[in-house]
DOSEBA-629795 format. One line per 10 residues: number of its first residue (from 1); their letters; for each residue x, y, z of C-alpha. Coordinates in nm, 2 decimals, padded with zeros to 4 digits. Example, Ala and Ser with C-alpha at 12.3 -4.5 7.8 and 13.67 -1.06 7.14 Angstrom:
% residues 2
1	AS	01.23,-00.45,00.78; 01.37,-00.11,00.71
% end
This chain:
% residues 89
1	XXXXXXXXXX	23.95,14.10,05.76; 23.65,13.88,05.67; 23.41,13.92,05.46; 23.06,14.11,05.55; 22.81,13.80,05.66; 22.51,13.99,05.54; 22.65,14.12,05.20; 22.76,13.74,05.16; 22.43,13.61,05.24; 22.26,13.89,04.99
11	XXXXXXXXXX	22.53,13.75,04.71; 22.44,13.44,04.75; 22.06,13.44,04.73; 22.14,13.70,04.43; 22.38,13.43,04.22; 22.19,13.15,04.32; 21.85,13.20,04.22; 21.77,12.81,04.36; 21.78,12.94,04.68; 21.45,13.16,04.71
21	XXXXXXXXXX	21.30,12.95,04.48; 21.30,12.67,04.64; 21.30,12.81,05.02; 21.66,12.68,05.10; 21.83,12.82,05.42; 22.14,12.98,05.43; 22.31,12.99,05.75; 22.70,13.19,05.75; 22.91,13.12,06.04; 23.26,13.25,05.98
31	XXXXXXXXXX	23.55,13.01,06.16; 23.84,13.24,06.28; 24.07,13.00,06.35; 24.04,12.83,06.00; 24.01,13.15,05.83; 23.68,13.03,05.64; 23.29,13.03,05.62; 23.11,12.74,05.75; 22.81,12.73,05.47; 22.53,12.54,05.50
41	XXXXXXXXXX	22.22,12.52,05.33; 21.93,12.37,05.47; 21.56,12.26,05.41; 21.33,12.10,05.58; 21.55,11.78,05.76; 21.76,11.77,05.52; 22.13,12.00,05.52; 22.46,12.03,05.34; 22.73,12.21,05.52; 23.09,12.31,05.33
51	XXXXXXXXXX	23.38,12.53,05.39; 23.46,12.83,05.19; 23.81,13.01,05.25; 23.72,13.38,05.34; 23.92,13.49,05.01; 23.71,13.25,04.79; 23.38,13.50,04.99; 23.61,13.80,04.88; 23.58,13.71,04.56; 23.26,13.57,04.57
61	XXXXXXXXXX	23.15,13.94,04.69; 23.33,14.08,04.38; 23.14,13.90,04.13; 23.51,13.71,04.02; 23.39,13.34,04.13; 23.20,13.14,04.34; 23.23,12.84,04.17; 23.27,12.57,04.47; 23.00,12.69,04.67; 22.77,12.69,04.29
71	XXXXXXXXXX	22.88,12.33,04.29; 22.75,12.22,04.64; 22.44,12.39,04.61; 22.39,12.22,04.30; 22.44,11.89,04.47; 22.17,11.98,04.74; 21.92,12.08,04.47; 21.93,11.79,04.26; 21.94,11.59,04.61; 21.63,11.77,04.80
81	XXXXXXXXX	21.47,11.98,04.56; 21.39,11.86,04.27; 21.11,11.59,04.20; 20.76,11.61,04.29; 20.70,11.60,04.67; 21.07,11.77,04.71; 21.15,12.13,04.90; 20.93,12.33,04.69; 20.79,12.62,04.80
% end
């Protein structure tokens, strides 16, 4: 059974503290087929999408890791958010 989209999106702005800092979308689309979450964040024009297997979200939910999705959201941070005329809210 997959993971609960809402509790996911909650854990994610709750780990993450980039994301209502700096406005960043989070859109949750879970792929049945493939057994994952389509991730991506977004601001402004700019997005990042990446795959999470829905076990990785289990655990994510269960505070036990959520390390590959930390990573990617770290590359879109230090990509669109930081400087001075980046997606700061």
């Amino acid at each position: 059974m997959a993971a609960d989209k809402q509790a996911l999106a909650k854990k994610i702005e709750a780990m993450y503290p980039e994301v209502p800092e700096h406005g960043i979308d989070v859109q949750l689309e879970f792929l049945a087929d493939e057994d994952s979450w389509l991730v991506t964040f977004s601001k402004g024009e700019h997005s990042l999408a990446t795959h999470m297997d829905d076990a990785d979200a289990q655990k994510c939910l269960q505070d036990i890791e959520c390390v590959h999705l930390g990573v990617q959201l770290g590359r879109f941070v230090d990509n669109y958010c930081r400087g001075a005329d980046a997606c700061r809210t």
